[in-house]
C-alpha positions as CSV (number, residue, x, y, z in Angstrom):
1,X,3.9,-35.6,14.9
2,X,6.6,-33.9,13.1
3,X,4.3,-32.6,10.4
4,X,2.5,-31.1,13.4
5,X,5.6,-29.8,15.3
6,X,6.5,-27.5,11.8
7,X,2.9,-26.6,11.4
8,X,3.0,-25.0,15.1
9,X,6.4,-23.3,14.7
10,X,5.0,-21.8,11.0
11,X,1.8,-20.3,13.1
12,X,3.9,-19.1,15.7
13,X,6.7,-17.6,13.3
14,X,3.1,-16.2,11.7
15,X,1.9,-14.3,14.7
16,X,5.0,-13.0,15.7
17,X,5.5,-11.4,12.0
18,X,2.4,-9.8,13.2
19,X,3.3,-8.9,16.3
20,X,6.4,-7.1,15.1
21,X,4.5,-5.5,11.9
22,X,1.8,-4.1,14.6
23,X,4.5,-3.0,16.7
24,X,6.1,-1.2,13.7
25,X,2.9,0.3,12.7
26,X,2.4,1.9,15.9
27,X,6.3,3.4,16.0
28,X,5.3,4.7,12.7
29,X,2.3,6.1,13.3
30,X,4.0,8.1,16.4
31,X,7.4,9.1,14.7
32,X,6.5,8.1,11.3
33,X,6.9,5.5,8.8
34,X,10.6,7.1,7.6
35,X,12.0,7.5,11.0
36,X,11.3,3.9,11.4
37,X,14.1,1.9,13.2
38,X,14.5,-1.7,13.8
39,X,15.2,-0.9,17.2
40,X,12.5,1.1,17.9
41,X,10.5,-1.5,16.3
42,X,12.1,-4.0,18.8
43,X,11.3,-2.1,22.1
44,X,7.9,-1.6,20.9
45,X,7.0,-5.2,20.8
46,X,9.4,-6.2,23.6
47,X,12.0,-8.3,21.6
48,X,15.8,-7.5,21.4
49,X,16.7,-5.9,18.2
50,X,18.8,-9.3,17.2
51,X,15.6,-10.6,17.1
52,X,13.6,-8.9,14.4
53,X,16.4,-10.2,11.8
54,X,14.9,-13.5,12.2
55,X,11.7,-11.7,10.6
56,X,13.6,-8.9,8.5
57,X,16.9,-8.9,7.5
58,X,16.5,-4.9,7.6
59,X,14.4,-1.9,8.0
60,X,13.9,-1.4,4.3
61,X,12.1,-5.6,4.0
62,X,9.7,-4.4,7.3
63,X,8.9,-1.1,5.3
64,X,8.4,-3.2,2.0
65,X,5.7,-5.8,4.5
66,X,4.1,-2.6,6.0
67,X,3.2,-1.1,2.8
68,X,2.2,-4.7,0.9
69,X,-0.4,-4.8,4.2
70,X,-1.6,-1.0,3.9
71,X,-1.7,-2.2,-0.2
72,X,-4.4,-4.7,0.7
73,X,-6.1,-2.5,3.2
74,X,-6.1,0.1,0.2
75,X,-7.5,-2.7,-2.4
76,X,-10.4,-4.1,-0.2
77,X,-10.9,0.1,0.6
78,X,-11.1,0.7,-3.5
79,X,-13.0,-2.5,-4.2
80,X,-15.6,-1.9,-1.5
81,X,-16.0,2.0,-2.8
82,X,-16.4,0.9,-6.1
83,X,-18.9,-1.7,-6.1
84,X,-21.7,1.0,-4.2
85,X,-21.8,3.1,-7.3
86,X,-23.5,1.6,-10.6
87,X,-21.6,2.5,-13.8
88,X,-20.2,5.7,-14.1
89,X,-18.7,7.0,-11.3
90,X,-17.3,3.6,-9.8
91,X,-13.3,4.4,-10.9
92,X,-14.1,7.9,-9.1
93,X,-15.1,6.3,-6.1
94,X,-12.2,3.6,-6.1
95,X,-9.8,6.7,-6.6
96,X,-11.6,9.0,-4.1
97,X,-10.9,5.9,-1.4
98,X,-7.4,5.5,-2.3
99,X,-7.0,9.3,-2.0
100,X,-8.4,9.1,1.8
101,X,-6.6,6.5,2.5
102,X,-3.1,7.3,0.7
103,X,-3.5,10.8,3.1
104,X,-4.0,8.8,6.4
105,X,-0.9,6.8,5.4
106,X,2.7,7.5,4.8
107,X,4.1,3.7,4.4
108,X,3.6,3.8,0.4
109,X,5.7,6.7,0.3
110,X,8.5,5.4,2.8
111,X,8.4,2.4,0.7
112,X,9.0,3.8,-2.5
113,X,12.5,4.9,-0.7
114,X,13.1,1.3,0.4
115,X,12.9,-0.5,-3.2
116,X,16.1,-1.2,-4.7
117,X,16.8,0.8,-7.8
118,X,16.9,-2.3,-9.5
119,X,14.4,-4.9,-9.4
120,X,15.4,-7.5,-6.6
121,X,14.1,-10.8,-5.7
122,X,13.7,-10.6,-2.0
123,X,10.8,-12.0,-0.6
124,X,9.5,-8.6,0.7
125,X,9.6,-6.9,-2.7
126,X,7.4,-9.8,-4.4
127,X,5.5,-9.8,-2.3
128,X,5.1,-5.4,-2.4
129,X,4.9,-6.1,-6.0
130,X,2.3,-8.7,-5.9
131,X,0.0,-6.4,-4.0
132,X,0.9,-3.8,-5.9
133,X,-0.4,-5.8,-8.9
134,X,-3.5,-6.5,-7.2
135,X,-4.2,-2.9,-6.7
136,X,-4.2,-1.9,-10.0
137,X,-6.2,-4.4,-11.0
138,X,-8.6,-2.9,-8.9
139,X,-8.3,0.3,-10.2
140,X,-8.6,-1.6,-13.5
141,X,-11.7,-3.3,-12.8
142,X,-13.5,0.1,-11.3
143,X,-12.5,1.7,-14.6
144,X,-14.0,-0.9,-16.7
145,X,-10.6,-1.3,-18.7
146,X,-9.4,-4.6,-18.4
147,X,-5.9,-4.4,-18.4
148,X,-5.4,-7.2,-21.4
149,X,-3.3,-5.0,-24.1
150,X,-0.2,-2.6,-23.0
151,X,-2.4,0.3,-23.9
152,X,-4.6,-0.8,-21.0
153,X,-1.7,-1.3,-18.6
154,X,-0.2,1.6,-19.4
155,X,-3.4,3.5,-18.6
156,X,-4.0,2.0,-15.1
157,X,-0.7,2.6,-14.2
158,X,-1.3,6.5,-15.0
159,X,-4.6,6.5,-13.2
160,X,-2.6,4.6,-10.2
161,X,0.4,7.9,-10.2
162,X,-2.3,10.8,-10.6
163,X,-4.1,9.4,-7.5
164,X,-1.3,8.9,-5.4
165,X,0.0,12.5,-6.8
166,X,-3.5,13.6,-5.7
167,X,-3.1,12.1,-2.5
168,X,0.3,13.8,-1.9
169,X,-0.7,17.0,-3.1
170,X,-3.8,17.2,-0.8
171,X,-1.8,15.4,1.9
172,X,0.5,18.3,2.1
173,X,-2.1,20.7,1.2
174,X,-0.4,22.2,-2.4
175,X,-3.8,20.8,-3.5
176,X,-5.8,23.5,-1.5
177,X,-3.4,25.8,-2.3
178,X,-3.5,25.4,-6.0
179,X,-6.8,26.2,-5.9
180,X,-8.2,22.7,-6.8
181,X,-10.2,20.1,-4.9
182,X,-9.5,16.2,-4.5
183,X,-13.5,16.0,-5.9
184,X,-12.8,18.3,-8.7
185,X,-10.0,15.6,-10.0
186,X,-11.0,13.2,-9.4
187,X,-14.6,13.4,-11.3
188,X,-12.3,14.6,-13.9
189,X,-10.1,11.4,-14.0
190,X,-13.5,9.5,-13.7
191,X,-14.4,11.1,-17.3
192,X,-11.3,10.0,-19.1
193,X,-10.6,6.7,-18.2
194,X,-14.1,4.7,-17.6
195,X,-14.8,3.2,-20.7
């Protein structure tokens, strides 16, 4: 009975962290992900801004949960676009995904603001870090570079900046206006880091 009682209150704790992270993503999607606020985040999903600390102790944690979810989205998204392609061409497909959806999306970017200059040990940041992880593996996999030597990290982890610099630059169009296309450098990245 009791084992039951903790289960429901750890489903309903569960659903209402979604609740609130939907609500969040729709206050960010309307006045964007930086001019997030708790308590605009509160009004949105019809709690008292009190409330939400019992979720996130602050605007920079519900950041940190927004991007680890848009982290997954962008994994399944690079996973997915690199397993249509056979061999060369699936770590330009991977990246071309990410780019689409790194431009769709500005919690990434808003999250890099909310990390602590130091690593932390917050729940939030693990578990940013964990996805983050998981993304690179990803790109990791699409390249055909297992990441088992430092070498290998190293190189996943410059793949990972260039595409969200890509992403940026064609987000706010210095892409076009440098006279290059997403396509263009992505084909090129392809080439130098498939194995």
């Amino acid at each position: 009975m009791a084992e039951q009682r903790v289960l429901r209150r750890a489903q309903a704790h569960a659903a209402t962290r979604g609740d609130i992270l939907a609500a969040a993503r729709r206050v960010a999607a309307r006045d964007g992900a930086r001019d997030l606020s708790l308590r605009g985040v509160a009004a949105e999903a019809g709690f008292a801004p009190a409330a939400l600390y019992g979720y996130f102790a602050s605007k920079d944690e519900l950041l940190l949960a927004l991007a680890a979810d848009d982290l997954s989205t962008l994994s399944r998204a690079m996973r997915d676009a690199a397993a249509q392609p056979q061999g060369k061409g699936r770590l330009g497909a991977a990246a071309t995904a990410a780019v689409l959806l790194l431009r769709e999306t500005e919690s990434l970017a808003a999250a890099s603001g909310a990390l602590p200059s130091a690593a932390g040990t917050s729940e939030a940041e693990r578990l940013f870090n964990g996805r983050l992880i998981g993304a690179l593996k990803v790109l990791s996999d699409a390249a055909g570079n297992p990441a088992d030597s430092r070498e290998r990290q190293c190189d996943v982890v410059l793949v990972a900046a260039a595409v969200a610099g890509l992403a940026m630059l064609a987000r706010s169009g210095r892409l076009d206006a440098l006279g290059f296309s997403a396509d263009e450098i992505l084909a090129r990245l392809d080439r130098r880091f498939t194995n």
